[in-house]
BAFI-3210 file (N, C-alpha, C; in Angstrom, 3 decimals, decimal comma, padded with zeros to 6 digits):
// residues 68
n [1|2|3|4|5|6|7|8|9|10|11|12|13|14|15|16|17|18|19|20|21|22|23|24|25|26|27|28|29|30|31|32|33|34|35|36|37|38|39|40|41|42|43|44|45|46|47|48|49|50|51|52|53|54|55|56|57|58|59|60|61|62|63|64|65|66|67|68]
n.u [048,960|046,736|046,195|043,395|042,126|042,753|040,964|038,194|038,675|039,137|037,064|034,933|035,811|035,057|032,505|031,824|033,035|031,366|029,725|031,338|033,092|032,124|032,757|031,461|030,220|030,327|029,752|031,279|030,425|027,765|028,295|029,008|026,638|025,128|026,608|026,032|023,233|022,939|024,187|022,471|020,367|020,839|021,192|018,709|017,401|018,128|017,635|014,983|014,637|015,583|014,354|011,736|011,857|012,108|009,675|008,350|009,137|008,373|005,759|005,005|006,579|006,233|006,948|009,993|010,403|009,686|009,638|011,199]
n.v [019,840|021,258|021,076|021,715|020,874|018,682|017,230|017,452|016,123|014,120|013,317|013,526|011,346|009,459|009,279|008,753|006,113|003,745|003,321|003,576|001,612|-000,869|-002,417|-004,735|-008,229|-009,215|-006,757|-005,341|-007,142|-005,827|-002,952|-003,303|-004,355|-002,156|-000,255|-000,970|-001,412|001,570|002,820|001,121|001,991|004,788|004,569|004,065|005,919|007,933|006,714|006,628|009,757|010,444|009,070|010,104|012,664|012,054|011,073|013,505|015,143|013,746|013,988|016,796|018,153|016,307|016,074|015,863|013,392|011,779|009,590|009,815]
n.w [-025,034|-022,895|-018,801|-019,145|-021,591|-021,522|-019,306|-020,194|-022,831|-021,880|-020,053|-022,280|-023,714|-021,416|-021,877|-024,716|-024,935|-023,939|-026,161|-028,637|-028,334|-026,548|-023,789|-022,520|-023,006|-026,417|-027,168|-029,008|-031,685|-031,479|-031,911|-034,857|-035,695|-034,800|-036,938|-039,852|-039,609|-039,687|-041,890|-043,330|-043,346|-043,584|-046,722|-047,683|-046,890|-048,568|-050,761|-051,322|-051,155|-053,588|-055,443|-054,786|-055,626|-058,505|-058,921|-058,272|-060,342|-062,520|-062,549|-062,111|-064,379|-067,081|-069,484|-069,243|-068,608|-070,795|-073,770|-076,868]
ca.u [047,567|046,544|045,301|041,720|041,829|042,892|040,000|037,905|038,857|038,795|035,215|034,510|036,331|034,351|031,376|032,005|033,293|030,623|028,657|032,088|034,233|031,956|033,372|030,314|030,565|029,572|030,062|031,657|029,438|026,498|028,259|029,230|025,493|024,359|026,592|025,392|022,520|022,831|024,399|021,794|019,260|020,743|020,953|017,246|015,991|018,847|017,371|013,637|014,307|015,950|012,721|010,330|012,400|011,958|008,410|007,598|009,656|007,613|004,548|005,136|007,078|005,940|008,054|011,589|010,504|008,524|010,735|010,731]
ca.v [019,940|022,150|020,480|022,171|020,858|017,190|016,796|017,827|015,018|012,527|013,643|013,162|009,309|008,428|009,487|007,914|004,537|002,574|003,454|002,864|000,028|-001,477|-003,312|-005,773|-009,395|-008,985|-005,634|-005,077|-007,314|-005,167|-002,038|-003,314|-003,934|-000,686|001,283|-001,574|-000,656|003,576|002,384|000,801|003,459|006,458|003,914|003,580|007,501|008,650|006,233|007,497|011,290|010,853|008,474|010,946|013,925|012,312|010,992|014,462|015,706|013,193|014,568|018,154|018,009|015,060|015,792|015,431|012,053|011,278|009,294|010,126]
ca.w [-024,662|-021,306|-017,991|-019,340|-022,760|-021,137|-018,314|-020,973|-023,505|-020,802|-019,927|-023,654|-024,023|-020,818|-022,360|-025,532|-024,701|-024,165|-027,584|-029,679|-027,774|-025,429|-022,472|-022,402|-024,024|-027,708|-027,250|-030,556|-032,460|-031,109|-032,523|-035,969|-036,173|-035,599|-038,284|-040,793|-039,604|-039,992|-043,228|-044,596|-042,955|-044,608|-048,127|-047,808|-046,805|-049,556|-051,796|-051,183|-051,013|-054,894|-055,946|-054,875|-056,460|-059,858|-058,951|-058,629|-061,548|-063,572|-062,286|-062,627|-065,930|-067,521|-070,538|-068,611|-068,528|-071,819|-074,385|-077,849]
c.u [047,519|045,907|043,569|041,393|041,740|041,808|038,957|037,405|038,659|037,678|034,681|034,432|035,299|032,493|030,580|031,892|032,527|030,041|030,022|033,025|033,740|032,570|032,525|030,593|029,593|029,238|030,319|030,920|027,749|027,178|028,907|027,605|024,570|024,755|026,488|024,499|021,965|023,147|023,346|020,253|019,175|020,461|019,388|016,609|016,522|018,386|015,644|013,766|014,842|014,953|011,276|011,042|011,821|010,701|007,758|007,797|008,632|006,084|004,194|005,162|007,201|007,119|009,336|011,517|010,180|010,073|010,267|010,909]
c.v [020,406|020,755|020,674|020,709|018,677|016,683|016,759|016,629|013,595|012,248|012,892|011,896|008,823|007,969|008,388|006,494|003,549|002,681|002,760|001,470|-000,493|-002,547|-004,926|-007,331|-009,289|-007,321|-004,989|-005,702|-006,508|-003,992|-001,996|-003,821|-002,905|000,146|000,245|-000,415|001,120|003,284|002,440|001,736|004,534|005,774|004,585|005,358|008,382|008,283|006,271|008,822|011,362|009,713|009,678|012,063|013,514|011,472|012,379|015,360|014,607|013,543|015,991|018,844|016,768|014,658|015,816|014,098|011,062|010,545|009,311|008,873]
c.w [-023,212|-020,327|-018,725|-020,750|-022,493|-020,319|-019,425|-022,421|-022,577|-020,781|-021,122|-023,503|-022,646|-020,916|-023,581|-025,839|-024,948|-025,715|-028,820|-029,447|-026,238|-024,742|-022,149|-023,180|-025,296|-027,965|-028,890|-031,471|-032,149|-032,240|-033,833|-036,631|-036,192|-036,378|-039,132|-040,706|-040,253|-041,181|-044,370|-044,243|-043,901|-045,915|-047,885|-047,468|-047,737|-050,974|-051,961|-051,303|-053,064|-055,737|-055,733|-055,428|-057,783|-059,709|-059,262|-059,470|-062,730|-063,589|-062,508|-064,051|-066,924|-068,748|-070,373|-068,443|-069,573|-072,718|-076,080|-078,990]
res [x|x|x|x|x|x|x|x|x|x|x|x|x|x|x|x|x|x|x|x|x|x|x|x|x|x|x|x|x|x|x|x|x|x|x|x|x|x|x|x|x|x|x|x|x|x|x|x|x|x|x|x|x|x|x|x|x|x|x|x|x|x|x|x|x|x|x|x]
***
């Protein structure tokens, strides 16, 4: 790895740091509750965007949904 490519990465990790391995007390229990969190975020707008797909597939095309 170059001097460039190393200052560079450093920059990055000091950037980083705090958000993934905070230094703080409870640090780490802070950031295993926010990717729950994002977790159960994306669950919930992944699990609305494919409810209203076949809301509006049942609305459109009624008979993709009708049961015989």
């Amino acid at each position: 790895m170059g001097e460039t490519d190393r200052s560079l990465w450093m920059r990055f990790a000091a950037i980083a740091q705090p958000y993934f391995f905070p230094r703080i007390r409870g640090g780490g229990w802070m950031t295993l509750l926010l990717m729950t969190l994002l977790l159960v975020f994306l669950f919930d707008v992944l699990f609305m965007i494919v409810a209203g797909i076949i809301l509006a597939g049942g609305h459109f095309a009624p008979i993709l949904t009708g049961e015989k």
